[in-house]
Structures are given as structure tokens and as C-alpha cells.
C-alpha positions in Angstrom: 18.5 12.0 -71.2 16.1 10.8 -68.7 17.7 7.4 -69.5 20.6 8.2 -68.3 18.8 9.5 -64.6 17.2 6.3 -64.3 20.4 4.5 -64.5 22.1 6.6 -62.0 19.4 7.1 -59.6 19.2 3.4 -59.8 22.8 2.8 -59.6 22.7 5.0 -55.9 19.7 2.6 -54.8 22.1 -0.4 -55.6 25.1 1.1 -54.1 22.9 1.8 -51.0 21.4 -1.4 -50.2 25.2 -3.0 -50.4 26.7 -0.4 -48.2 23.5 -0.6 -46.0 23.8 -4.5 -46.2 27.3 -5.0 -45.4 27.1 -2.3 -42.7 24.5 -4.8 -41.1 25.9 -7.6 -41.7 29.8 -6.9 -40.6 31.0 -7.9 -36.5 30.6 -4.7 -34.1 33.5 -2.8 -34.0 35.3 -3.2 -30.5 34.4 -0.6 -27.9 37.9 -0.4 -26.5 41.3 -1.3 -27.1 42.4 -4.3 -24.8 45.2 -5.9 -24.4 45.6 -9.6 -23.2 43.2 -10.2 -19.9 45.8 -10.4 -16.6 44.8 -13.5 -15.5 46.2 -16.4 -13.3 47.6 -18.9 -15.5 45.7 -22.0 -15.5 42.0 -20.6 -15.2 40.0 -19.7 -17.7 40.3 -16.5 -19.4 36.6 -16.9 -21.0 34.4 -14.9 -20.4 30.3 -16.0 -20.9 27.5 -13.4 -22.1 25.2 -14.3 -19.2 24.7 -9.9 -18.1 20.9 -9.3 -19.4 21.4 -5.8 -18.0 24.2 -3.1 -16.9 24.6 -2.5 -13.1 23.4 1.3 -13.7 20.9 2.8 -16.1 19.9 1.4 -19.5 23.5 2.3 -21.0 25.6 4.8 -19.1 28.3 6.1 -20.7 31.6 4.1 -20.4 34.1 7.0 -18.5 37.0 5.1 -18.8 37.1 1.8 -20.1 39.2 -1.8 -19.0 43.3 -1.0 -19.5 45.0 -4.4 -18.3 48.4 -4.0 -16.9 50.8 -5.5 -18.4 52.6 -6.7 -15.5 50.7 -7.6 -12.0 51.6 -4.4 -10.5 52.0 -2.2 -13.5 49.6 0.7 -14.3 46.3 0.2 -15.3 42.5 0.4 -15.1 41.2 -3.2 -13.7 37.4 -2.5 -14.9 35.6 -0.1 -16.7 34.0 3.6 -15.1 30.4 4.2 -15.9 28.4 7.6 -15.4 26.1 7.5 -13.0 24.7 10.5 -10.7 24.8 9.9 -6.4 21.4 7.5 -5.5 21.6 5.9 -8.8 20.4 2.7 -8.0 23.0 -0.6 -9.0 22.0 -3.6 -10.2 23.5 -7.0 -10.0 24.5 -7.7 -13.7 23.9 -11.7 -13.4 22.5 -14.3 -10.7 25.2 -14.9 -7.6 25.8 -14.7 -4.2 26.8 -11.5 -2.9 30.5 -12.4 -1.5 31.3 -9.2 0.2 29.1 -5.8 1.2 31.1 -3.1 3.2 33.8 -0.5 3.1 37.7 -0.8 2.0 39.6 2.4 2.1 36.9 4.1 3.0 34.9 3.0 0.1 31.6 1.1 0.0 32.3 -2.0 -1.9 30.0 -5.2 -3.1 31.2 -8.3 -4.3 29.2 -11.0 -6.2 30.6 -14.6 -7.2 28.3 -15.4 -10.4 26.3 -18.6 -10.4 27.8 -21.5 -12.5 30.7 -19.7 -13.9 33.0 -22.3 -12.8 35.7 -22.5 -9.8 37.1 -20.0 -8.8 33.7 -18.7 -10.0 33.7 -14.8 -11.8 33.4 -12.2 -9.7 32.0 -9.0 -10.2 32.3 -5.9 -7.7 30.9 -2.5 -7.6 32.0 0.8 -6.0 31.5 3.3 -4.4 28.5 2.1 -3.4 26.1 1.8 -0.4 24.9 -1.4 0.0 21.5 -2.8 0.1 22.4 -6.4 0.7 24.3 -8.2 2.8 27.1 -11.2 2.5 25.8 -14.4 1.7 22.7 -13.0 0.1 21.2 -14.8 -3.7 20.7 -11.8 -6.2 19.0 -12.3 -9.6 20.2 -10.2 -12.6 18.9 -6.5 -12.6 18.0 -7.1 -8.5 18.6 -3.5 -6.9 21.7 -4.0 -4.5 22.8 -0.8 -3.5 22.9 2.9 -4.9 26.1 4.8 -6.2 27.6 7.0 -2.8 28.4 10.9 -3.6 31.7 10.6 -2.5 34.4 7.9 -2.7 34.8 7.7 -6.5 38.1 8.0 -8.7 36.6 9.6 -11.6 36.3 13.5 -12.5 32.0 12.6 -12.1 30.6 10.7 -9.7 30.6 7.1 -11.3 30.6 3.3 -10.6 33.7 1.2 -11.2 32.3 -1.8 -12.3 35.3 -5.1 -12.1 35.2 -8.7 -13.1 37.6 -11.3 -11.8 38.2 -15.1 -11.7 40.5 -16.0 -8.8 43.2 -13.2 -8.8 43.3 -12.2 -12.6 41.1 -9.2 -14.2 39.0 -9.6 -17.0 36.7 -6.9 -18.9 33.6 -6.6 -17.1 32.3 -5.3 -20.5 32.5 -8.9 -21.9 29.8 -10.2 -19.1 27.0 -8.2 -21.8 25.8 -9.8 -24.8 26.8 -7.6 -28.1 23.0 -6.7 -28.4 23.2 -4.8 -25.2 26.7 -3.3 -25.9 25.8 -2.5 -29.5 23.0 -1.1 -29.4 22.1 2.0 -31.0 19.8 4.0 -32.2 18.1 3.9 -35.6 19.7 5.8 -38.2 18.1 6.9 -41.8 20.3 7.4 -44.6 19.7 9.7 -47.8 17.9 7.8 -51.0 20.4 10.5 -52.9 
């Protein structure tokens, strides 16, 4: 009788450590569906893991995430939405030059070509923000370059649409982070029984 315990309690610890193990060991799962990047054909569709840091917070919560259209002017969502109270401040994600600081549409609006990414070079952009730099301006990854406005914003919360692009095509600005900074999450403990 207590046999037959042993072997089941350590038949569980067996089956735990491979569940456990494969769990570990398998590819994150994909935080969004996403369709093929609209991009101009020719340039590269590529995108390097060269963000140490997201442009607001330590990981906001993604509103709404990257929706390519499927033609140029077809419906879509050309970035990603991330949470993020008025004064929050925005970092710039990776080293560039700022390309553009003011308003469109009424909207504040920073633009950053990313160093060595090529030509056209990527291109990320924030709104609605107020900017705390100005065009032509070097910015190193997680350097403070504005703070989200109160107003301006497309999404039911006040938020930060955060884009990427390479000459006139979109890319996911979610694939400028390295999968330990997407990924992460916190540290789970599991049941022996």
C-alpha cells in the first residue's frame, strides 16, 4: 500500500518536471496576431531587437496592438496603443536622431530615425506627446524625450501610439524589444500534488 503512493507521488514529480521543462523550454507564444508587415517592396521587412527598454513604464499594457492593413489604404492599426496616464514620461526605445518634434492634426508628434538600421533607416514615432527635444537632436535608448499630453489620443484612456517604419511601409513596433522584455513575467509556483 504505501508502495503504491511512492510510485504515484513519484510519477506526479516526473510528470511535473517534464511539463515544467517543456513549458520552459518551448518559443513564447505570439502576443498578437499579425498579418504580413505593409511594407514598400524592396526594403527590408526585418526588424532587429536593438529596444533595451519600452517608451513608457517598465511594461504598460498593450491597448490595442499592430493590425496591418491589408491594402495601403485599407483599415488598420499602424502600431501598437500602450497605457500610460498624462505626464507619463516617453522614452526613446533605441539610439537615433530625433527626425521630427511638433504637432500634426493638432497632435504632438516625435519622430526618431534609429542609428544603423540601414537606408531608409527605421523610424519610430510617438504621440500624443509633448516634446522635450528638438529636430536634429542624438537620443540614447531610455533618454526622456517628452511626456504623454492629456488630450489628443485615439484610445478610450489616455495612451501612447507607439509606430515603426522603414521608408513608407509599417512594421510592428513590438518587434524593436527583445523576447526577454516582451516575455517577461512573473514567477509562477506550481503544486508538488
Amino acid at each position: 500500500m504505501r508502495a503504491n503512493r511512492c510510485v504515484r507521488v513519484c510519477a506526479r514529480l516526473i510528470l511535473l518536471v517534464i511539463v515544467t521543462a517543456t513549458a520552459l523550454l518551448a518559443p513564447p507564444p505570439p502576443l498578437f496576431a499579425a498579418g504580413a508587415p505593409l511594407a514598400d517592396p524592396g526594403l527590408p521587412t526585418t526588424v532587429p531587437a536593438i529596444g533595451p527598454t519600452w517608451p513608457v513604464g517598465l511594461r504598460p499594457r498593450v491597448l490595442r496592438g499592430w493590425e496591418p492593413p491589408a491594402t495601403v489604404y485599407g483599415p488598420g492599426h499602424r502600431g501598437v496603443d500602450l497605457a500610460a496616464p498624462a505626464g507619463t514620461p516617453v522614452r526613446a526605445v533605441a539610439p537615433g536622431r530625433v527626425a521630427f518634434a511638433g504637432r500634426v492634426a493638432g497632435r504632438g508628434v516625435i519622430s526618431v530615425d534609429l542609428a544603423g538600421t540601414g537606408d531608409p533607416p527605421l523610424r519610430t514615432t510617438y504621440e500624443p506627446v509633448t516634446a522635450a527635444v528638438e529636430e536634429g537632436e542624438e537620443v540614447e535608448p531610455g533618454e526622456v524625450i517628452g511626456t504623454v499630453d492629456a488630450s489628443g489620443s485615439h484610445c478610450a484612456t489616455t495612451c501612447v501610439h507607439w509606430g515603426l517604419r522603414r521608408g513608407e511601409g509599417y512594421l510592428d513596433p513590438l518587434s524593436l524589444l527583445p523576447p526577454w522584455l516582451l516575455y517577461r513575467g512573473p514567477s509562477r509556483l506550481l503544486p508538488l500534488t
